[in-house]
C-alpha positions in Angstrom: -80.2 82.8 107.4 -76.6 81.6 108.3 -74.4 83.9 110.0 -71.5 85.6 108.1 -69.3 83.9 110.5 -70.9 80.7 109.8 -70.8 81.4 106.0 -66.7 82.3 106.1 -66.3 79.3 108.1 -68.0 77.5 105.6 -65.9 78.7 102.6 -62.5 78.2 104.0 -64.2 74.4 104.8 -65.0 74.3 101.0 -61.5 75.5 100.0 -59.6 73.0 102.4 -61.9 69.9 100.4 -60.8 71.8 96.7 -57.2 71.6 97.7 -57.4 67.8 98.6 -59.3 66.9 95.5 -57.5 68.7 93.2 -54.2 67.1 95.0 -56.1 63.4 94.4 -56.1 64.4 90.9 -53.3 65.1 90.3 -52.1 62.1 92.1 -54.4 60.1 90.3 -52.7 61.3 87.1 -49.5 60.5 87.8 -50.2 56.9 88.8 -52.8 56.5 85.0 -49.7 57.2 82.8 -48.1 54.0 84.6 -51.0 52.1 85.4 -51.8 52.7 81.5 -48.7 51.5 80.3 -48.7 47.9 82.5 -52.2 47.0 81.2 -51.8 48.4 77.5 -48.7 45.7 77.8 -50.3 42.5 79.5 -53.2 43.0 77.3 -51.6 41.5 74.1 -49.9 38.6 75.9 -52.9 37.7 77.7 -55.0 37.8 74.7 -53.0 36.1 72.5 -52.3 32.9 75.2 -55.8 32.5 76.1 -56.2 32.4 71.9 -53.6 29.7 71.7 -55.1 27.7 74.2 -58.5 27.8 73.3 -56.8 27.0 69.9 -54.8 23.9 71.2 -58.0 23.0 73.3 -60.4 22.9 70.3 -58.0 19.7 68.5 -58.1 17.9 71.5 -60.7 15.1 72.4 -61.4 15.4 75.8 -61.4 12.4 77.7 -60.9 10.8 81.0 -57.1 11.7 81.0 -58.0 15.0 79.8 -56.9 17.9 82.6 -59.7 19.1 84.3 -58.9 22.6 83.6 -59.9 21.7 80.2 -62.5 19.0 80.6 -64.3 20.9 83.4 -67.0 18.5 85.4 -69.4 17.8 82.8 -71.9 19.9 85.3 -72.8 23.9 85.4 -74.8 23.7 88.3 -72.4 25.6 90.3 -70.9 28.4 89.3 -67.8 30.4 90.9 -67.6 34.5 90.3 -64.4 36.0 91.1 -65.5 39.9 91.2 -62.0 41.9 91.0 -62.4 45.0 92.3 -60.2 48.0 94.6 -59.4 48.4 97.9 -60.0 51.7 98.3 -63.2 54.1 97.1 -63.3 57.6 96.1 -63.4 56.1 92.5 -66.9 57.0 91.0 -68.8 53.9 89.9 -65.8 52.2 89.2 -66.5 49.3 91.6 -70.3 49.4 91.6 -70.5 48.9 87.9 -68.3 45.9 88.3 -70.3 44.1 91.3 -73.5 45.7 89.3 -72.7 43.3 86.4 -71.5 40.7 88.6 -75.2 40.3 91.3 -76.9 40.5 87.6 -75.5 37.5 86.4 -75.7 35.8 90.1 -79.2 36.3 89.7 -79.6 35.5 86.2 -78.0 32.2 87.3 -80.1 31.8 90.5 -83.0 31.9 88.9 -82.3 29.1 86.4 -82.2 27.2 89.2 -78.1 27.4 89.3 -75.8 28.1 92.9 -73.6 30.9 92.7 -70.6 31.4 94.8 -68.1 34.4 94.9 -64.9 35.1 95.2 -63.5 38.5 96.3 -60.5 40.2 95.4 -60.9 43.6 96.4 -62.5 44.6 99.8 -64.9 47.2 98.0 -66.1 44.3 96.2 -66.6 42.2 98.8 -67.9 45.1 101.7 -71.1 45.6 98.3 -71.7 42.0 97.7 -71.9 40.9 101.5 -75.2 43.0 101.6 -77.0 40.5 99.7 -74.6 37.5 99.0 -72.9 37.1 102.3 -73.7 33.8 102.7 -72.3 33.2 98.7 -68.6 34.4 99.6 -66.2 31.4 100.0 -63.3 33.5 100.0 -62.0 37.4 100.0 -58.5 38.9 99.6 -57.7 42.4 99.8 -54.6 43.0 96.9 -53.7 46.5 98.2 -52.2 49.1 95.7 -53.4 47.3 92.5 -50.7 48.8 90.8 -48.0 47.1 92.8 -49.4 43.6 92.1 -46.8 41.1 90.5 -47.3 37.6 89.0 -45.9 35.9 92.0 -49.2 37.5 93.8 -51.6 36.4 91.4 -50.0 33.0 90.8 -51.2 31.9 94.3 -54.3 33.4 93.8 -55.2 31.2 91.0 -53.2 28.4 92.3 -56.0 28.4 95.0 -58.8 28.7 92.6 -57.3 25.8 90.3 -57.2 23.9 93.7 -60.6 24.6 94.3 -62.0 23.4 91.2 -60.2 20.5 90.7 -61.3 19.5 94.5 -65.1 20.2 93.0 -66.0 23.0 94.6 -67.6 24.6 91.7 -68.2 23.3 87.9 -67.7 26.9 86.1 -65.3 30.2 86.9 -66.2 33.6 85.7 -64.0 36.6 86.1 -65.2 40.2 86.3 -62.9 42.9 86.0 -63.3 46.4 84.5 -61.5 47.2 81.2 -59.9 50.4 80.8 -61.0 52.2 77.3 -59.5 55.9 77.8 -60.1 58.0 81.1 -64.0 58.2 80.2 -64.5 54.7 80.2 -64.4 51.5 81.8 -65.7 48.7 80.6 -67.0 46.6 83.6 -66.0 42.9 81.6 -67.1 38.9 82.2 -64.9 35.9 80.7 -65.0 32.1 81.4 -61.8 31.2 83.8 -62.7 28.1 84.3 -62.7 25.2 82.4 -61.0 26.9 79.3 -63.9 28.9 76.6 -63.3 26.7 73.7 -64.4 28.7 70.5 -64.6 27.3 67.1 -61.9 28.8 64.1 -59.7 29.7 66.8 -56.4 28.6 64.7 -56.8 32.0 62.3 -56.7 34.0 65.3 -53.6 33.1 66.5 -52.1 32.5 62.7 -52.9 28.8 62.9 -54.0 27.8 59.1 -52.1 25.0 58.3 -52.1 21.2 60.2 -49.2 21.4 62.8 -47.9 19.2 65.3 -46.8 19.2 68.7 -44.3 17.9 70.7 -44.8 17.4 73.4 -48.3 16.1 72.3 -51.7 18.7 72.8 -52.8 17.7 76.6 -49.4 17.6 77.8 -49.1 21.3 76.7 -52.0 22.2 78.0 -51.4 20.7 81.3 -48.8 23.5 81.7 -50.5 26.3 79.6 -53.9 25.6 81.5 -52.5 27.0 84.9 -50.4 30.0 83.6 -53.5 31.2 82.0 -55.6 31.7 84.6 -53.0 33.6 86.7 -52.0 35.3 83.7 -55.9 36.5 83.4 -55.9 37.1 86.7 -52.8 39.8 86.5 -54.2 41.2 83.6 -57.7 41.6 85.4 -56.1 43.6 88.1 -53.8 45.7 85.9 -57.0 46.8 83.7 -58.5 47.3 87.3 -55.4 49.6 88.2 -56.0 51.9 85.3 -59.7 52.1 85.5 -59.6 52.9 88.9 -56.9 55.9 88.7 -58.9 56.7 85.6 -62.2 56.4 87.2 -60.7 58.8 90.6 -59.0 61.5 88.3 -63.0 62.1 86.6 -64.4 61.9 90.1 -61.7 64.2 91.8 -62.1 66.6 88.4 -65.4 66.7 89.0 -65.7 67.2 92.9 -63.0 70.2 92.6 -65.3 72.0 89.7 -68.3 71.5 92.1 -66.2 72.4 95.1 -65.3 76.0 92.8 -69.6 76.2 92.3 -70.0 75.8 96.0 -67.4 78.2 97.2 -68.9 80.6 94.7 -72.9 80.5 95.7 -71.7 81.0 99.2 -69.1 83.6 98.2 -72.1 85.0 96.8 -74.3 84.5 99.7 -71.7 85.8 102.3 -71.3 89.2 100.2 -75.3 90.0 100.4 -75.8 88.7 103.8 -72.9 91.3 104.6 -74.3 94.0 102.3 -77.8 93.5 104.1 -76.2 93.7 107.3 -74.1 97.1 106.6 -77.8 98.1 105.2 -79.3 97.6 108.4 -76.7 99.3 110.6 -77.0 102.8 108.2 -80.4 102.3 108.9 -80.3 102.3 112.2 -77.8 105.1 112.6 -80.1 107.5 110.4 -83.2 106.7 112.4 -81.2 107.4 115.8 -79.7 110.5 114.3 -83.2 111.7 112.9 -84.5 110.3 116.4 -81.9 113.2 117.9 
């Protein structure tokens, strides 16, 4: 049985961790609200340009002009997974689920017969998928406070990717991100970066019903459209990842202060009848001696 001076060093210990988690939370609250607002705001735009691409894209006939972005390589033999993810941990399963999804498809993939490469941003990402993938990474970078990114960052991220594929490095780019729902849930997400998902009907999505013409013509706008949307999905990747992941802490930190409260009352608990069987012991012993007398 644990000493009582082991048991009230114990408690204190306890206390000191509820302190810190309950100050994670709170931190962790503060930085949802804005992290909340950024992605509730890029979502729209980023939806609505990857519709009017995929819109513009489906009345095009690709050919040998065609940007490459859009044409892709004709091949899906290999295949390019860019796994967002945080920094830092103390998140819950915020970035396992997202690397979970991300080595099933890999595998899925491998097993078709396909290569899979990935590429990291995040270094919790990368530090999971190096354990069985190592030799698969062609690139990591480590974004920092996710909630600080800007376009500027994200634009060379994807200006590097855009590189990559048109230098044939890979036929097909998927991105995996996690999208934030509400503090409960995060949905750990897959969608085609590269070559532009071309999806039938598109034009009623983005209010397209009648025949319209462009000018400049289709390719040329897509030759500028192409590149701003992948660093646009890119930034809006990470600012779904910024919520999730102060979502993701505040449950875990809520949850590690409740069980820190169970744990300091067990041993609360445990102190008080290890000190009540000690006092027991010592009247005990003072009536035997006195009886002894």
């Amino acid at each position: 049985m644990a000493s009582l001076k082991a048991l009230k060093m114990r408690i204190n210990s306890v206390k000191s961790t509820q302190k810190i988690t309950k100050a994670m939370k709170m931190v962790a609250a503060a930085k949802l609200r804005r992290a909340t607002e950024a992605a509730e705001a890029s979502r729209p735009y980023a939806e609505r340009l990857e519709a009017v691409v995929s819109s513009i894209a489906s009345k095009v006939t690709v050919g040998p002009q065609s940007p490459k972005l859009l044409a892709g390589s004709g091949n899906s033999d290999v295949h390019l997974f860019v796994v967002a993810t945080s920094d830092k941990g103390l998140a819950g399963a915020f970035n396992t689920n997202i690397v979970r999804l991300a080595r099933r498809q890999a595998e899925a993939l491998k097993a078709e017969g396909k290569a899979v490469k990935f590429y990291t941003i995040g270094k919790k990402g990368r530090d999971q998928l190096s354990r069985t993938f190592r030799g698969d990474i062609i690139h990591s970078i480590e974004p920092g406070d996710l909630g600080k990114l800007t376009y500027a960052d994200v634009q060379a991220w994807g200006e590097d990717l855009t590189a990559r594929f048109e230098a044939g490095d890979f036929d097909v780019a998927h991105l995996f991100f996690s999208k934030f729902e509400n503090v409960l849930t995060q949905t750990p997400t897959q969608i085609q970066l590269m070559p532009v998902a071309v999806t039938a009907g598109e034009g009623d999505a983005v209010g397209v019903s009648a025949t319209v013409e462009y000018e400049p013509d289709e390719e040329e706008i897509l030759a500028d459209l192409l590149p701003r949307n992948v660093a646009v999905q890119l930034l809006r990747a990470n600012r779904e990842n910024a919520a999730s992941e102060q979502g993701s802490k505040m449950t875990a930190m809520d949850n590690a202060t409740r069980n820190a409260g169970d744990m300091i009352n067990k041993l609360t608990i445990q102190y008080n009848r290890t000190r009540q069987a000690a006092i027991t012991t010592e009247l005990i012993e003072i009536i035997a001696g006195a009886e002894a007398l």
